[in-house]
N, C-alpha and C positions, 0 to 999 in steps of 0.2 A: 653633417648638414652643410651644405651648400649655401652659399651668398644669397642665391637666388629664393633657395627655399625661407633662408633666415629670412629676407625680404617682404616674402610675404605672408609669414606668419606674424611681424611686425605690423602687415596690411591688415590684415582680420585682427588683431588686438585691437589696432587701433579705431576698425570698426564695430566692433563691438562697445569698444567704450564711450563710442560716440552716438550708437543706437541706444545706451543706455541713457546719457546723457539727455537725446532728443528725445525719448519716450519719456522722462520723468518730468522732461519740460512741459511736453502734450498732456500727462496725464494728472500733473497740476494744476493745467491752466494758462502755465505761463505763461505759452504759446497757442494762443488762444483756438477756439474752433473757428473754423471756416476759415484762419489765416493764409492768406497764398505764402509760401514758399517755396523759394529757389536755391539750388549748388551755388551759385556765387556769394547769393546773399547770408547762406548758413556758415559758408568756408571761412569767410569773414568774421562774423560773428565768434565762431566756434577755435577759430586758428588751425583750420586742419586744411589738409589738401582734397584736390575733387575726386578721387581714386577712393580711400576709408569711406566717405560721405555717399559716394555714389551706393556704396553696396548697403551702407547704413539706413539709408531710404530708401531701399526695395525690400530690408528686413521693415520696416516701419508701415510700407505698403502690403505687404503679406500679412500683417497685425492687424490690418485694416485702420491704422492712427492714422494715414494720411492717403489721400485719394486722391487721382488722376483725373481733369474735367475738361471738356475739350473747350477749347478758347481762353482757358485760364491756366492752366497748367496746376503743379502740384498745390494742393492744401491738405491743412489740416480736417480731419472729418467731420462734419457735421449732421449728426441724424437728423431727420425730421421727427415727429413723434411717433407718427404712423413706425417708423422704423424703431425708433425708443421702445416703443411699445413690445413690438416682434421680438427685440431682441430679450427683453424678458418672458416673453411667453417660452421664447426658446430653454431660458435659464431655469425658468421653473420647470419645464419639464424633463430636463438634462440634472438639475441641480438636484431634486425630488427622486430623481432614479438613482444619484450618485450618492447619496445618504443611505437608502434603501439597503443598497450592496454596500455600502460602508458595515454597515449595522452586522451584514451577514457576515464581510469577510476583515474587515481589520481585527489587526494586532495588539494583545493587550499595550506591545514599546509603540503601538503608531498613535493607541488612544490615548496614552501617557504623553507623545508628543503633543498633541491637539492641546490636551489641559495645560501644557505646560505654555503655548501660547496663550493662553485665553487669561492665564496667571498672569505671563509678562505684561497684557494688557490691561489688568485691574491694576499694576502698578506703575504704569502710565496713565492712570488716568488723573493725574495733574496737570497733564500736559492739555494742551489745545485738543478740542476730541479731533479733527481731522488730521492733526499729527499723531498722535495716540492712536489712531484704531484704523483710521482706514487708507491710512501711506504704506501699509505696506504691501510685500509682496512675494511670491514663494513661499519659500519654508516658513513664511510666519504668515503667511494669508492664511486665514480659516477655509475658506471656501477651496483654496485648493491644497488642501492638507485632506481633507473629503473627498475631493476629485480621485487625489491618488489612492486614499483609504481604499476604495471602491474597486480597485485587482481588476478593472478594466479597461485595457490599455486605448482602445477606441475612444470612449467617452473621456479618459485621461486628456486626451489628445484635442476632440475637439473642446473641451472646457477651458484647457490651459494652454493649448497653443492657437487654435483659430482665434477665441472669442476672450478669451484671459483679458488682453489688455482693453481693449473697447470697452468689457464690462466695467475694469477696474479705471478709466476715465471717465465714465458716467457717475459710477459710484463714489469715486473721491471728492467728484466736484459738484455733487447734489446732494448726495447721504449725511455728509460731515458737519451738520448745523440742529439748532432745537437739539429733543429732547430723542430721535432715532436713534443716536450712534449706543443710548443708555439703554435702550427697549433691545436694541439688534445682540448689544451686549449680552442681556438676559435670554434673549432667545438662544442664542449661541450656546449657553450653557443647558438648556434646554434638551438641545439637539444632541448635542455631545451624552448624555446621560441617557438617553434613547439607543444611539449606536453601541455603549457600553452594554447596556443592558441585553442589545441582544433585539430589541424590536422593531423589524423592520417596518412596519407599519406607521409606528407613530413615528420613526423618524425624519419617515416619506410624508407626513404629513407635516410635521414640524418644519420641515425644510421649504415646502412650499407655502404653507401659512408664512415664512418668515421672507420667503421672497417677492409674493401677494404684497408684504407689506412696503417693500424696498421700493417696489414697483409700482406703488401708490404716492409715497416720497419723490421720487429721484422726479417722476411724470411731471408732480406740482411745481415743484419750484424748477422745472427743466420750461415748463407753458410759461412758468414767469421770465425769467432768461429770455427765451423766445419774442415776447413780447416785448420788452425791453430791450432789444437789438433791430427791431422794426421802427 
């Protein structure tokens, strides 16, 4: 391997680490929604150069966590509700079908993976429920341990790579309070015993009865938010 090639496989580590960093900032809040953000002002912040950063925020912009506005330049995204809305109409209808074909085509090792999450999270549940249940992400996300259940690489795709993080910053920063995260919990287990069993039906309905409900949540205290920044 060459200088040049080590060079820039240092470049893409370094951007990756840094698109990790600034999505988990987005996607807690830290960096709030509708914040302007700029390359000088993150390079700073972050200690990194404008080169990692630059491709870091066009992986961030293709996630849709941060969007391009003309006269303002980059920010963080902000839905309106109208859009809030859509985007779970989307997820029930994606999320309902990806259960469905869970149900028909997973694995007895991928339904055992599933419980094996849903375990590590009943023994987390000492911790803060929005630490505990809904920080995480990939292989320990329920929703997208379903996604890929479902032997369908298209819907895989748009669940976990278009709309993955959007969902799962709305979800973190609306879901994780009250008495949700303990219901979402129970439904979860719900669902899972559906896919095991073999029925596609109830799991198609489970899944979207359970995201009806998320999307009744996340809406309310998202119009409060809303209002509260007017």
């Amino acid at each position: 391997m060459n200088e040049l090639t080590e060079a820039g496989g240092e470049v893409r580590t370094l951007a990756e680490r840094v698109f990790q960093q600034l999505q988990e900032a987005i996607v807690r809040g830290e960096i709030p929604s509708g914040t302007k953000i700029t390359e000088p002002g993150l390079a700073q912040a972050y200690g990194i150069s404008r080169g990692p950063l630059r491709e870091a925020m066009r992986r961030l912009e293709a996630y849709r966590l941060i969007e391009r506005v003309p006269h303002v330049g980059a920010r963080v995204v902000q839905l309106s509700m109208r859009e809030l809305l859509e985007l779970f109409d989307l997820r029930e209808a994606l999320e309902s079908m990806a259960a469905r074909l869970a149900a028909r085509n997973m694995t007895d090792e991928e339904i055992k993976k599933l419980r094996d999450v849903l375990a590590l999270h009943e023994r987390q549940q000492g911790m803060p429920s929005e630490e505990a249940y809904f920080q995480r992400e990939g292989d320990l996300d329920f929703h997208y341990l379903i996604a890929q259940g479902s032997h369908n690489r298209m819907l895989f795709t748009t669940l976990c790579d278009d709309l993955y993080y959007l969902v799962r910053l709305y979800r973190t920063q609306f879901s994780a309070a009250g008495a949700r995260p303990q219901r979402a919990y129970l439904e979860h287990y719900r669902i899972v015993d559906a896919i095991e069993a073999g029925d596609e039906e109830l799991a198609e309905m489970l899944m979207r009865r359970h995201v009806v409900a998320s999307r009744q949540n996340v809406s309310e205290r998202y119009a409060v938010a809303l209002d509260d920044h007017q």
